[in-house]
ROKELUM-655628 format. One record per residue (C-alpha): residue in one letter; z, x, y. Coordinates in steps of 0.1 Angstrom, whole numbers, plus 2048, in hexadecimal, padded with zeros to 3 digits. Layout:
// ROKELUM-655628
aZXY ...
***
This chain:
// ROKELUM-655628
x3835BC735 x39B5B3714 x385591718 x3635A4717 x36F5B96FB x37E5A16E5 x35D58B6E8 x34C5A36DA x3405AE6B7 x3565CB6B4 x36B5D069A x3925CD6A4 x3975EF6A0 x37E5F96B5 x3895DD6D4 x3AE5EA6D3 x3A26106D1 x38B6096F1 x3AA5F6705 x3C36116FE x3AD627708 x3A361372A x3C660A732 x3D562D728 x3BC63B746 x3C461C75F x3E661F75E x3E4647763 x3C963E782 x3DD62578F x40163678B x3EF65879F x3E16427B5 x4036317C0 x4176547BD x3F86657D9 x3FF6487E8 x42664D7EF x42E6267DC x4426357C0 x4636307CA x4836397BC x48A6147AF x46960B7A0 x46862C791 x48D625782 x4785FF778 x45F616765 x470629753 x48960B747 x46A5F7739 x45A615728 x47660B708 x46C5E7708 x4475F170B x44760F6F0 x4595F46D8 x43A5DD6DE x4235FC6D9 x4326076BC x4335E36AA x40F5DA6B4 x4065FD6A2 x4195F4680 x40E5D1683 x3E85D6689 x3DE5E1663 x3EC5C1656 x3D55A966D x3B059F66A x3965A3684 x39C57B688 x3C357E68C x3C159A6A4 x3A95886BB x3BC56C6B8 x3DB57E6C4 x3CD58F6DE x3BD5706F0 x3E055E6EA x3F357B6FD x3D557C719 x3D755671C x404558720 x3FF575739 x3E556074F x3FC54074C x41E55574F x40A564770 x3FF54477E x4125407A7 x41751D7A0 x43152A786 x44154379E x45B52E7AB x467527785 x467546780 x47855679F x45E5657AC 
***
């Protein structure tokens, strides 16, 4: 999906508005989902709330950061942090990694 949108015309402003939006909803699915489910334990919920600091930092930075960058620097961005996250998630790297 952050493919699809980044490939096309939109303006950056309107890609990132459009994948907050869609991963805002996701993660609200998907978190009911689990909790329905009876998969939220105590320790991933003690994981979750741990990485919402790191993750509200990154939030926070991306949002004072965006006005200062082009369309063209923004898409570049975004594909370089899609491309890391499909190499970092690669299995062949798992056992590097610890997983």
């Amino acid at each position: 999906l952050i493919l699809f949108y980044l490939s096309g015309g939109g303006s950056a402003q309107a890609v990132r508005s459009n994948l907050i939006v869609f991963f805002a909803t996701l993660t609200m699915e998907t978190g009911l989902s689990l909790w329905g489910a009876g998969l939220v334990t105590k320790a991933n919920g003690l994981l979750a709330l741990t990485l919402i600091a790191p993750f509200s930092l990154g939030a926070w930075l991306g949002t004072r950061a965006f006005p200062y960058a082009s369309d063209q620097t923004y898409r570049r961005l975004a594909f370089a942090l899609v491309a890391g996250v499909a190499i970092i998630s690669l299995p062949a790297l798992d056992p590097l990694l610890g997983r």
